[in-house]
C-alpha distance (Angstrom), angle and dihedral (degrees) to the residues before:
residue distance angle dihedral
X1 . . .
X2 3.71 . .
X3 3.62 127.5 .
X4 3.72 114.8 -160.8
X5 4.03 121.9 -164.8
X6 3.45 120.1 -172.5
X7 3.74 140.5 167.3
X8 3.90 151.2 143.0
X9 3.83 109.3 -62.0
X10 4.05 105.4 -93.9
X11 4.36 92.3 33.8
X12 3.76 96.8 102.8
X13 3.62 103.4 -108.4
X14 4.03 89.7 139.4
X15 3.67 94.9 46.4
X16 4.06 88.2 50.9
X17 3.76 93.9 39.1
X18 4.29 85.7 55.1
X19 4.04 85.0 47.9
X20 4.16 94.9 50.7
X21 4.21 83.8 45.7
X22 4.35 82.6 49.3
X23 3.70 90.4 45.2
X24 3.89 111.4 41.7
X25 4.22 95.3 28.6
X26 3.73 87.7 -175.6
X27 4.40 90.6 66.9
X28 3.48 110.1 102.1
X29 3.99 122.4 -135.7
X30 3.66 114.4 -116.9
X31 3.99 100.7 -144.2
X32 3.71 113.6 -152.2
X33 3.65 128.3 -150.8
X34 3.65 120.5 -122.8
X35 3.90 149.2 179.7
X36 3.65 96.6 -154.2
X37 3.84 119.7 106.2
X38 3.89 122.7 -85.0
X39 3.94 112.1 -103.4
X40 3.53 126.9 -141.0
X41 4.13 109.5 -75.8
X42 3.70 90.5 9.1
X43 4.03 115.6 132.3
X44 3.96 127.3 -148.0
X45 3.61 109.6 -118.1
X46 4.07 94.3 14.9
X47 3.66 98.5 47.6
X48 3.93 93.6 30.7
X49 3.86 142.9 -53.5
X50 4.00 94.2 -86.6
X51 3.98 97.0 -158.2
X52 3.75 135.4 164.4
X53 3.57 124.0 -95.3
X54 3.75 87.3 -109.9
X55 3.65 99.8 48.8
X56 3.97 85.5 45.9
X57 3.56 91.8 47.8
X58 4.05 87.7 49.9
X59 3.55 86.3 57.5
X60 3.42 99.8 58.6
X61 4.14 93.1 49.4
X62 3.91 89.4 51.3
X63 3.69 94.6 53.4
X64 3.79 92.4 -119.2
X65 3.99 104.9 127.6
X66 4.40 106.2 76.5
X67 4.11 78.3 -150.4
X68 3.65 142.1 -5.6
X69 3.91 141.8 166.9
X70 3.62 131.1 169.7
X71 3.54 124.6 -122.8
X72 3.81 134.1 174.6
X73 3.46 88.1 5.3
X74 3.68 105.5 -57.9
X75 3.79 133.1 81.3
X76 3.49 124.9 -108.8
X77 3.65 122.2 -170.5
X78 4.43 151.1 153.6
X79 3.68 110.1 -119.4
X80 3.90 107.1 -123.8
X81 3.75 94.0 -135.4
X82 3.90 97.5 56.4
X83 3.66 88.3 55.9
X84 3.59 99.0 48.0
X85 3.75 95.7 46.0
X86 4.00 86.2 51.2
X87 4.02 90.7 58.4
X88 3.57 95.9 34.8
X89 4.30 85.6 56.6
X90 3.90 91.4 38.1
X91 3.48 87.6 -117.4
X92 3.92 125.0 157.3
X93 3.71 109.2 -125.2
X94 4.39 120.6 -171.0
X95 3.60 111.7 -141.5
X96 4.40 116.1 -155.9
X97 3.82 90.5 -175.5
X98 4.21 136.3 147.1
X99 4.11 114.6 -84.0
X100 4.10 86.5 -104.1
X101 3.92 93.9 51.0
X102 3.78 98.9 47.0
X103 3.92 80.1 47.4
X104 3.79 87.4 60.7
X105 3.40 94.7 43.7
X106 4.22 91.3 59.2
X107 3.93 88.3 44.6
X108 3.57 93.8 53.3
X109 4.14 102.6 30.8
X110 4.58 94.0 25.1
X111 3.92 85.5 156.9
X112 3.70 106.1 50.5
X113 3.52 108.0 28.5
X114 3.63 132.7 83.2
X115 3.80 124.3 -158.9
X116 3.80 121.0 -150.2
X117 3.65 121.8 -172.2
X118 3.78 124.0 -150.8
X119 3.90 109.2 -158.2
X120 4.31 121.6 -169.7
X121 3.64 117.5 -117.4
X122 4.13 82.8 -122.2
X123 3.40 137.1 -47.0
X124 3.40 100.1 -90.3
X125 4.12 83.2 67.1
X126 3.73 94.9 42.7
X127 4.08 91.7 51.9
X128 3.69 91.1 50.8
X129 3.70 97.4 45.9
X130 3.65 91.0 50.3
X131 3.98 85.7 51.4
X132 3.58 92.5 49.9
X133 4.03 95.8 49.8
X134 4.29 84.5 60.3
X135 3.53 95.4 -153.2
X136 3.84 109.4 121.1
X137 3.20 135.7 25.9
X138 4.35 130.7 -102.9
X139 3.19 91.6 -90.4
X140 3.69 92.9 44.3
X141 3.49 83.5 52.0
X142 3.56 103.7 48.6
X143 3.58 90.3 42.6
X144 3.93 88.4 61.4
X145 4.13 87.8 43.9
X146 4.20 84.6 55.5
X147 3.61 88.2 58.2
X148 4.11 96.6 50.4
X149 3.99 99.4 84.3
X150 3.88 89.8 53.6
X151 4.05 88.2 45.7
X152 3.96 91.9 47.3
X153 3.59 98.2 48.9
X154 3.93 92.2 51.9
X155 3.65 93.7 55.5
X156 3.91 88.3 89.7
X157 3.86 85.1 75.8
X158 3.87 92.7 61.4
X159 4.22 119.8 86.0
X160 3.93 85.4 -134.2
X161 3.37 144.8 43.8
X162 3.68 132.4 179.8
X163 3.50 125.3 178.2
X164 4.04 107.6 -143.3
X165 3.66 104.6 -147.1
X166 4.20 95.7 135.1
X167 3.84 104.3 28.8
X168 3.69 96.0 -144.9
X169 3.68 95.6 54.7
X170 3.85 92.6 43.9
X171 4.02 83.7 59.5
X172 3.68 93.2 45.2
X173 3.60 92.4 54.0
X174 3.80 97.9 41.2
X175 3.51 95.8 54.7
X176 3.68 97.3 45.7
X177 3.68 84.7 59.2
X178 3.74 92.3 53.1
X179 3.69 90.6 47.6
X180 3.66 92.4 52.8
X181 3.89 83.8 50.7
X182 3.46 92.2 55.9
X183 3.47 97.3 51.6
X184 4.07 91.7 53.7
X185 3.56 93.0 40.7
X186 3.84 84.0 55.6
X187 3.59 98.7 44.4
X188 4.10 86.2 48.6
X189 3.79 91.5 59.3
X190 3.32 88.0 53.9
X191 3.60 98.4 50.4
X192 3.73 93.9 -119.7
X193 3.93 97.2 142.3
């Protein structure tokens, strides 16, 4: 199974993603590759894959990345071998990925993956949160805030979507939903229709 959370940059999805990974200990972390700078605290391999342009780029010529895209000037991608491994064990792997890559990922896996949109209260809420977190600049910022129609209108492609105006109650109701998932997902593999 893979669940897939996605949202504008400043919604949460990272901060619920790190609450599913609390919650259901036995959910695997999808790691995604990237381009983009290291931030403070962040760990290669855990955080992301921090790679070169060039060794992304090679990636992407061998076939290696399941889906990529770049945006604000670095790549971001899901190495095709961690999924792969992940289905082939019957492991359950969490995906915090860009609207267009967790697209991908329901194109390419439409049985076993599970797409759950995180939507901003506004934009008023979503500038200030990016603000607060201090790690890019205003352009940076409004850069990320250009990109939040395109990101909105796609969330009609996702099996969930949970507007996260009060944190806690966002998580409540996200992993509810995965629970219930779980439970058909289970009942499917054992042929209980």
């Amino acid at each position: 199974m893979l669940i897939v959370v996605s949202a504008p940059s400043g919604a949460g999805k990272t901060t619920i993603a790190k609450k599913i990974l609390e919650r259901f200990p036995f959910v695997k972390f999808s790691v995604s590759a990237t381009t983009r700078p290291k931030r403070n605290g962040e760990i290669d391999g855990k955080d992301y894959f921090f790679l070169t342009r060039e060794e992304f780029e090679k990636k992407i010529q061998n076939g290696e990345l399941l889906e990529w895209e770049e945006i604000y000037g670095n790549y971001y991608g899901t190495l095709r071998s961690v999924v792969e491994d992940a289905l082939k064990n019957g492991d359950i792997l969490l995906f915090d990925v860009d609207v267009n890559g967790a697209i991908s990922i329901k194109k390419k896996f439409p049985d076993d993956s599970i797409l759950i949109f995180i939507k901003p209260p506004n934009i008023e809420t979503l500038k200030e949160r990016l603000k607060r977190r201090r790690t890019e600049s205003e352009e940076q910022i409004q850069k990320r805030l250009e990109r939040v129609p395109m990101e909105l209108e796609k969330a009609s492609y996702f099996d969930y979507i949970f507007v996260n105006d009060r944190l806690e109650d966002t998580v409540k109701s996200v992993l509810r939903a995965i629970y219930n998932e779980f439970e058909r997902w289970k009942a499917v593999q054992r042929h209980e229709y």
